[in-house]
N, C-alpha and C positions, 0 to 999 in steps of 0.2 A: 870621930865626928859623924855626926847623923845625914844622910842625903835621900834626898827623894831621889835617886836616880838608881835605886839598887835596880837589878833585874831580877828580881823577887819578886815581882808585882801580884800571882799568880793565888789562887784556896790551897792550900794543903788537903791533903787527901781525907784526911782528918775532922778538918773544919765543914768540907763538903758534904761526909757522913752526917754528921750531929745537924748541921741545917734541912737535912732530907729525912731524919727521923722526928727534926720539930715540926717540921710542914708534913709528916707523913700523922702524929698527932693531933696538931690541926684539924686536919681534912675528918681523920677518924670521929673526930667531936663533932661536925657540922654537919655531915650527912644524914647521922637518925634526926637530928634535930629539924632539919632541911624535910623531913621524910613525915613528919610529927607537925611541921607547920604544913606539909599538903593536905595530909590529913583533916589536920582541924579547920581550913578552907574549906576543905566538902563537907562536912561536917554544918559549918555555919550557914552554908548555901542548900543545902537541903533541911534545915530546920526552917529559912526562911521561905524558899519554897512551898514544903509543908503547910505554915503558916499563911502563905496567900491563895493556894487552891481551898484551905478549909475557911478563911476569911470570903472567899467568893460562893463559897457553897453557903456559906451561914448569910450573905445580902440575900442571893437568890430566893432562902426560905422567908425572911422578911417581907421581900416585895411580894411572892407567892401569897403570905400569910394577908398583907395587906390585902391583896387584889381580893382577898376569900371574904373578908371585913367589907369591904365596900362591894361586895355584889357585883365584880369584874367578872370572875371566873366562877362555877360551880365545881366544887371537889369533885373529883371520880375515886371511883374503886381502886382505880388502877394507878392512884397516884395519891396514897393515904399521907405519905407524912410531907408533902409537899416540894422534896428534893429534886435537883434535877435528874433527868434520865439516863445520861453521860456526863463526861467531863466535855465533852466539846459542844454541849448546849450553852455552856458559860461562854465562850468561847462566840460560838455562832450568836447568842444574843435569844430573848422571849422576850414578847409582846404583855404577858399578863394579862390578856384580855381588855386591851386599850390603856392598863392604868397610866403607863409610861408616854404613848402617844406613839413609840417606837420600838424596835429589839433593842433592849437592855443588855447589853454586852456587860459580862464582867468577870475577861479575864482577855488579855489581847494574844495571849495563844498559851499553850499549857506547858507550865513548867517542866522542866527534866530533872531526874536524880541524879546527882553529878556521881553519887556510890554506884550504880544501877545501871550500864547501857542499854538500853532500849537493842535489840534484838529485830529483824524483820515481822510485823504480824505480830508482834507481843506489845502487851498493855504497858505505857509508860511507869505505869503506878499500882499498887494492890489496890483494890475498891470495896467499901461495905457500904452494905443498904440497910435502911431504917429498919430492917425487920432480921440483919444477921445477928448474930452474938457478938459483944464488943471485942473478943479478942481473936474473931473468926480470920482466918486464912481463904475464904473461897467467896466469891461475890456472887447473891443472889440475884440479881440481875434487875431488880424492882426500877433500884433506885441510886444514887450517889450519896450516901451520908457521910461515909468520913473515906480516908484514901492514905493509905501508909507505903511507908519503902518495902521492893520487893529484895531488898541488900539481905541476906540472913546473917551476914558479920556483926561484931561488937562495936560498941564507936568506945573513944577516950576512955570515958568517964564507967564504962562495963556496961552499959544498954546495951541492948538490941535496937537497929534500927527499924526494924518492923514493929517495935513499941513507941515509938517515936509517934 
């Protein structure tokens, strides 16, 4: 006859193994994957990044462009394609020569590359000017036209983030 009261209650040394080699596969399955979804989180966050510093730089050139259309501002030499100077003029805000009535802020402070630490005294971002070459590495200093990661890794998908 059967009874719950044997003194057997206890794993066999056996059954111990085989549950410590299943949760030892487990864990093996879930950590690149754990590793591959951190990844692809900075990944998404510096694409949308990207995308809001060069959305704020392209307003900037609009209102610029306007202010030049309604005889706001006179163009200078020193300032041919209308970009900002920095990335923390977007930031700081421009008047446009009255069109706005105020500084036009449009960025509430500058995104970071979640791939990229910022370092002490180093630029958060790569920077090119309306007058560098599209796939230049070194910023002429004019002006901010477009602003890429300074990450030299590959993402997912085989880019470069510095094509990005």
């Amino acid at each position: 006859m059967f009874s719950f009261l044997d003194n057997n209650r206890g794993l066999s040394l056996i059954e111990l193994v085989v549950s410590m080699v299943i949760i030892g596969i487990l864990c093996s399955m879930i950590l690149p994957s754990a590793r591959m979804t951190s990844t692809r989180v900075k990944e998404i966050e510096l694409k949308r990044n990207l995308r809001e510093i060069r959305t704020a730089i392209d307003e900037y050139k609009k209102n610029y462009d306007k202010a030049v259309d309604e005889k706001k501002i006179i163009p200078s030499l020193n300032k041919p394609g209308g970009y900002p100077e920095t990335l923390q003029v977007l930031v700081d805000g421009y008047d446009f020569g009255g069109l706005v009535g105020y500084k036009k802020k449009f960025l509430r402070k500058i995104p970071t590359d979640p791939l990229h630490p910022v370092k002490e005294g180093e630029e958060p971002w790569g920077l090119r000017s309306y007058e560098d070459e599209p796939d230049s590495n070194s910023w002429g200093g004019q002006d901010v036209y477009d602003v890429y990661s300074l990450n030299d890794g590959k993402a997912i998908d085989g880019t470069k983030y510095k094509d990005w």
